[in-house]
C-alpha positions as CSV (number, residue, x, y, z in Angstrom):
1,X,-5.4,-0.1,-38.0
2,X,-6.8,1.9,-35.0
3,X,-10.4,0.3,-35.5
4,X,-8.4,-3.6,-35.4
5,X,-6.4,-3.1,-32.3
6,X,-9.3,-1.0,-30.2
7,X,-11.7,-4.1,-31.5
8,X,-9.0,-6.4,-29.7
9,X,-9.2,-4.2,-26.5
10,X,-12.6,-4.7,-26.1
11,X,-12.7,-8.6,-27.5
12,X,-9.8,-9.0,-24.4
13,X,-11.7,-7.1,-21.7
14,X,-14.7,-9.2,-22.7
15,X,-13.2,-12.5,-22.4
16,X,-11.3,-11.4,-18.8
17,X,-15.5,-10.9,-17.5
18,X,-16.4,-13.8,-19.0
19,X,-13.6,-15.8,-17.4
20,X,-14.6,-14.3,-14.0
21,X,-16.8,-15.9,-11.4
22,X,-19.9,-14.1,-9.9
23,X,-18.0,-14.2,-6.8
24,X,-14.7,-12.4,-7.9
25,X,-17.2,-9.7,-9.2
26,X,-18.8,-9.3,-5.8
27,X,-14.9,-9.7,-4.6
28,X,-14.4,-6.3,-6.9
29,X,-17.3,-4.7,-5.1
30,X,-16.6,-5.6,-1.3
31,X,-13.1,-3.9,-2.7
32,X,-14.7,-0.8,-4.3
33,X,-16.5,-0.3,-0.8
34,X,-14.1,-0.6,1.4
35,X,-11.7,2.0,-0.5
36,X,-14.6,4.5,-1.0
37,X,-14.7,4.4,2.9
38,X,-10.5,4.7,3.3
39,X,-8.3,7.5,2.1
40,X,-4.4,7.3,1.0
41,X,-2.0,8.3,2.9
42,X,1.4,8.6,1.3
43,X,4.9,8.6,2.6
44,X,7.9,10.7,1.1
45,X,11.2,10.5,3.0
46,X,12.4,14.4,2.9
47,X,16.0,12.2,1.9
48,X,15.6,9.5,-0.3
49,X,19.4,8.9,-0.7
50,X,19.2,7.4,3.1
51,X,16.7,4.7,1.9
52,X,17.6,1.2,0.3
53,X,15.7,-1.7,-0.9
54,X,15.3,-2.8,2.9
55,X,13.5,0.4,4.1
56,X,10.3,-0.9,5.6
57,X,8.2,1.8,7.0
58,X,5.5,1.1,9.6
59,X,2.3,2.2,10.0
60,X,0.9,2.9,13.9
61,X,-2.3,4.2,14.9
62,X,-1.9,6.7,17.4
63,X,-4.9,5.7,20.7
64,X,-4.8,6.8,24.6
65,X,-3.8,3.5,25.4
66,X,-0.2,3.8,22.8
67,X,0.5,3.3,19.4
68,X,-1.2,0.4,17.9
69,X,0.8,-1.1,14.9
70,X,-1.7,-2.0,11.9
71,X,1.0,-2.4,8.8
72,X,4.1,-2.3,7.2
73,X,4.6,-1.0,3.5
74,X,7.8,-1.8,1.4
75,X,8.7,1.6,-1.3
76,X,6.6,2.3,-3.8
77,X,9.0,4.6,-5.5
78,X,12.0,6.2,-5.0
79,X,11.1,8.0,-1.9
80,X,7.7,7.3,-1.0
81,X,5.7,4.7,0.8
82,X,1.7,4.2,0.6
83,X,-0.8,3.0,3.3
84,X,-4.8,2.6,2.9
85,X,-6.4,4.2,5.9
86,X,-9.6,5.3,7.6
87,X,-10.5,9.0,7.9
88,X,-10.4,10.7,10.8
89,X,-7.9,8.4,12.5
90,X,-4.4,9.6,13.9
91,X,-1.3,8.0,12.8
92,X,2.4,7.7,13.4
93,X,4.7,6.6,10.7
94,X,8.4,5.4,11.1
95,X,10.7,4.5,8.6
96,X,13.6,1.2,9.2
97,X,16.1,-0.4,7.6
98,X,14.9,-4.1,7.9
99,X,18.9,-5.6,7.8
100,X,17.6,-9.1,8.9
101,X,14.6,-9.4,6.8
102,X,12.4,-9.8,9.8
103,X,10.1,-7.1,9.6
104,X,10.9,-5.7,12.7
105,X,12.6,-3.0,14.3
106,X,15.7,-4.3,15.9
107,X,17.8,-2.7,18.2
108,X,20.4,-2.8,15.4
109,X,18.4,-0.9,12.8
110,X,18.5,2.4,12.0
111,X,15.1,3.9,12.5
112,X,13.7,7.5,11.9
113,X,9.8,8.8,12.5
């Protein structure tokens, strides 16, 4: 029974490469590169009974010249939020409850850093 459903595994993965074009293959390695060059930085909200389906947090990068925003990030758990970043960068996160939908931070919305 093992041997039948492994050699369906391998007949599946098989068929997904054939379906896929030389160009979604060097798609998959642009990818690869770019995340061996990033790290992951992830999020936890010290109290994740404060957070709701329309907590956004925000991602900044932190430069002489002021915070430069480069990307928002919906939950990806109960209390924490991911972001792909590049080494050696400084950052500033800040966590909002996005009322309107909008994907900004409104005067209105309750916003913690």
């Amino acid at each position: 029974m093992h041997r039948i459903l492994r050699s369906i595994a391998v007949s599946g993965t098989g068929i997904a490469l054939i379906g896929c074009s030389p160009g979604a293959i060097l798609g998959l390695s642009a990818n690869n590169a770019t995340l061996q060059r990033h790290s992951v930085l992830v999020v936890r909200v010290a109290d994740a009974t404060v957070l709701s389906q329309d907590t956004i947090a925000v991602l900044y990068q932190r430069r002489a010249s002021g915070n430069r925003l480069l990307r928002y990030s919906r939950p990806t758990g109960p209390d924490s939020y991911v972001f792909l970043v590049a080494p050696g960068e400084h950052y500033h996160v800040a966590v909002f409850l996005d009322r309107n939908h909008n994907m900004r931070i409104d005067v209105d919305e309750p916003l913690g850093s």
